[in-house]
N, C-alpha and C positions, 0 to 999 in steps of 0.2 A: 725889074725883078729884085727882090732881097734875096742879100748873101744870109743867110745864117750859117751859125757858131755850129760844133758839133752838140752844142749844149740843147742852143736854140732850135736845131732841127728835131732834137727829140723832145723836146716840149713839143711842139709843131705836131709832133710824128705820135703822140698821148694824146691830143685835142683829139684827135682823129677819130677816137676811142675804138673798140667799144666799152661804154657809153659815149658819144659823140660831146665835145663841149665847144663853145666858140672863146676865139682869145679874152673876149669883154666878159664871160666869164669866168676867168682865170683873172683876171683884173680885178675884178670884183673880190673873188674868193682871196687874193693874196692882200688886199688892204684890207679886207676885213680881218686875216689874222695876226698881219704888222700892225695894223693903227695907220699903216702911211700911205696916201694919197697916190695906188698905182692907175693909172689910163692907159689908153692903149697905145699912144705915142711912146710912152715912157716904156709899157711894154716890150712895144718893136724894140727901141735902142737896146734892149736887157736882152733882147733876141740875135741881133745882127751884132753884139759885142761891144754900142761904143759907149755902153754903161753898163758895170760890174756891181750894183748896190751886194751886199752880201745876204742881209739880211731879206732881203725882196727874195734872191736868190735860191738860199734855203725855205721859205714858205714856200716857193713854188715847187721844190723837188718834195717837199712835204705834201703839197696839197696834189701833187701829181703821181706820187710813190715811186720819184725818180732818183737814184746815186747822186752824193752829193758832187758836182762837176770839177775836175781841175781847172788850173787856171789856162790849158792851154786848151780846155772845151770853152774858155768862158772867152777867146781872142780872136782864137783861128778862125778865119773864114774860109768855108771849106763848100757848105752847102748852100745850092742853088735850087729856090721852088721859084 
């Protein structure tokens, strides 16, 4: 089971929608508005905490209409799906 961030559960917890989306497309969606090369491996780390990119980061709370996270939402592991 992955731990996620409090960050990472509510991305998790927005995929959900409604509208429904899947992580690979929120992967999609945030390289296409960085330019940078996001997958979904790279995804999970940015979800369980043990990568902070900033600017990946902020696209996704943009592309998701989510607050931008502290840093102790972007470390803590806290939640368990």
């Amino acid at each position: 089971m992955a731990e996620y961030t409090p960050f990472g559960f509510s991305v998790k917890t927005k995929l959900l929608g409604p509208p429904a989306y899947t992580q690979e497309w929120l992967c999609n969606a945030t390289a296409k508005d960085t330019g940078l090369k996001v997958d979904s491996a790279y995804m999970s780390k940015i979800l369980t905490g043990q990568r902070t990119p900033r600017k990946v980061i902020l696209s996704i709370c943009k592309i998701l209409d989510l607050p931008e996270p502290t840093q102790d939402d972007l470390l803590a592991r806290k939640q368990t799906i």
